[in-house]
C-alpha positions as CSV (number, residue, x, y, z in Angstrom):
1,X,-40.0,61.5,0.0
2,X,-37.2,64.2,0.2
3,X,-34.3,64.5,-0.7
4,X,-33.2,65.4,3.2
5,X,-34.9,62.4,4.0
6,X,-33.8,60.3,0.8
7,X,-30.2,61.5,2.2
8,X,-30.5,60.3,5.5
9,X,-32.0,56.9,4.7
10,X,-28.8,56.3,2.1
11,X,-26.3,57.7,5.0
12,X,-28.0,55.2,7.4
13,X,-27.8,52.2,5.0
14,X,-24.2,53.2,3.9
15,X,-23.2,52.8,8.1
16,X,-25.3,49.6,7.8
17,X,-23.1,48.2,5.1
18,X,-19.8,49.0,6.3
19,X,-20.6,46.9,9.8
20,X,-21.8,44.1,7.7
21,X,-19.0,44.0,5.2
22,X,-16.5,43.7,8.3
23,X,-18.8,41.2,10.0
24,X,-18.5,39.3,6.7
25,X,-14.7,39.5,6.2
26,X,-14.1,38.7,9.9
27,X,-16.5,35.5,9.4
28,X,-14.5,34.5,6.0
29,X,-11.3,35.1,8.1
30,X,-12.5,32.2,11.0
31,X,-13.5,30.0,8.5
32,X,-11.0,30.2,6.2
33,X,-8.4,29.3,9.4
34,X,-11.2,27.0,11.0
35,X,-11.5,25.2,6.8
36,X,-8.1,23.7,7.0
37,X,-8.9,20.8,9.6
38,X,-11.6,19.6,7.8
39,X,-9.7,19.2,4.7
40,X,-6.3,17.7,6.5
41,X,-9.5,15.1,8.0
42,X,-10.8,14.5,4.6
43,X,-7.4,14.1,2.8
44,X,-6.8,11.0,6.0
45,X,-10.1,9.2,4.6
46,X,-10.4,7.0,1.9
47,X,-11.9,8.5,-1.1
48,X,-15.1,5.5,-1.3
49,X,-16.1,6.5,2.0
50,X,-15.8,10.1,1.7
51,X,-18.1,10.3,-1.6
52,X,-20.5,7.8,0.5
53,X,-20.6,10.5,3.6
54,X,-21.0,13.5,0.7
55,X,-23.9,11.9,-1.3
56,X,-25.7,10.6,1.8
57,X,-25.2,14.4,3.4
58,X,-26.4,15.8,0.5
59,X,-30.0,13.7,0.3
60,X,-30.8,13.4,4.2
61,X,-28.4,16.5,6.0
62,X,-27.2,14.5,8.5
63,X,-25.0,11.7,7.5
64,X,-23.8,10.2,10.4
65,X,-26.0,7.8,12.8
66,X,-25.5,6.4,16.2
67,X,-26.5,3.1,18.0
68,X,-26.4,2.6,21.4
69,X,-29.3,0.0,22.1
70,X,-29.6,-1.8,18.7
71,X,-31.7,1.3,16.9
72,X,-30.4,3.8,14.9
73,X,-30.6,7.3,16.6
74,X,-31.8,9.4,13.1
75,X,-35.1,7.0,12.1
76,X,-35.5,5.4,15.3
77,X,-35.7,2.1,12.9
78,X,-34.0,-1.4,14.7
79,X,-31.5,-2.8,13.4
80,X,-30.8,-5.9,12.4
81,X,-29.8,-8.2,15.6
82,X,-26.9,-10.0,14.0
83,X,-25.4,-6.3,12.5
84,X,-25.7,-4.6,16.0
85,X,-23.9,-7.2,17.2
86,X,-20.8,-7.0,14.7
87,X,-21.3,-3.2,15.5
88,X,-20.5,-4.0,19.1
89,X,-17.9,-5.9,18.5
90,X,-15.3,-4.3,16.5
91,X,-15.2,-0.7,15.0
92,X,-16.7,-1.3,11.7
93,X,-17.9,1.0,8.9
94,X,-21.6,0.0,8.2
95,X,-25.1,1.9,7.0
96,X,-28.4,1.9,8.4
97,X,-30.8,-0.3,6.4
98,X,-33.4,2.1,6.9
99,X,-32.1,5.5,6.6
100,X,-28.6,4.5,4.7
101,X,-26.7,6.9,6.9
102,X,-23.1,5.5,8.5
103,X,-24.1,3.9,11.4
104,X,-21.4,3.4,14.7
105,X,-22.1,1.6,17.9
106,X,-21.6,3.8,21.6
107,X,-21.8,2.2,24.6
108,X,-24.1,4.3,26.9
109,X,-21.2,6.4,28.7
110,X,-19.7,7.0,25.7
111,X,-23.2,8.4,24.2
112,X,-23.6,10.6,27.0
113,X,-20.4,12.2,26.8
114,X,-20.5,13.4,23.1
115,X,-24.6,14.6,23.2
């Protein structure tokens, strides 16, 4: 190689670098201002159920499960009859038995409307 070429190669990579370095700052910047409602959310929770959501995040990525028909939307596992039905009824805080993520209960308009 050289040096002409060596020269040209560095000038190209040193262009390169700068773009990505404000890419990068520009990303920190939106997440930095975009950061501050999850942690205003987090600070509303109780602490129990926040470790629960971390630890369960951590082992399976998603932590959160829906039900709309009595089987949980993550393993595709039933659920027990008698906690679907407490699910229907009142907004409680519950975990699969299959998959252990938090489970909740949406009726079938309200399903469609947050997929």
């Amino acid at each position: 190689m050289t040096e002409a070429e060596r020269k040209a190669i560095a000038d190209e990579l040193a262009a390169k670098e700068g773009d990505i370095s404000a890419k990068v700052t520009k990303l920190d910047a939106d997440r930095q201002e975009k950061g501050g409602g999850r942690e205003a959310i987090v600070k509303r929770l109780p602490v129990v159920l926040y470790r629960r959501y971390e630890q369960i995040r951590g082992k399976r990525g998603s932590a959160i499960a829906q039900t709309t028909d009595g089987t949980c939307n993550k393993c595709h596992m039933a659920l027990p009859p008698q906690l679907y039905h407490r699910l229907r009824k009142e907004p409680l805080i519950e975990q699969c038995p299959s998959c252990n993520r938090i489970i909740y209960f949406s009726s079938t308009q309200q399903a469609t409307k947050v997929d």
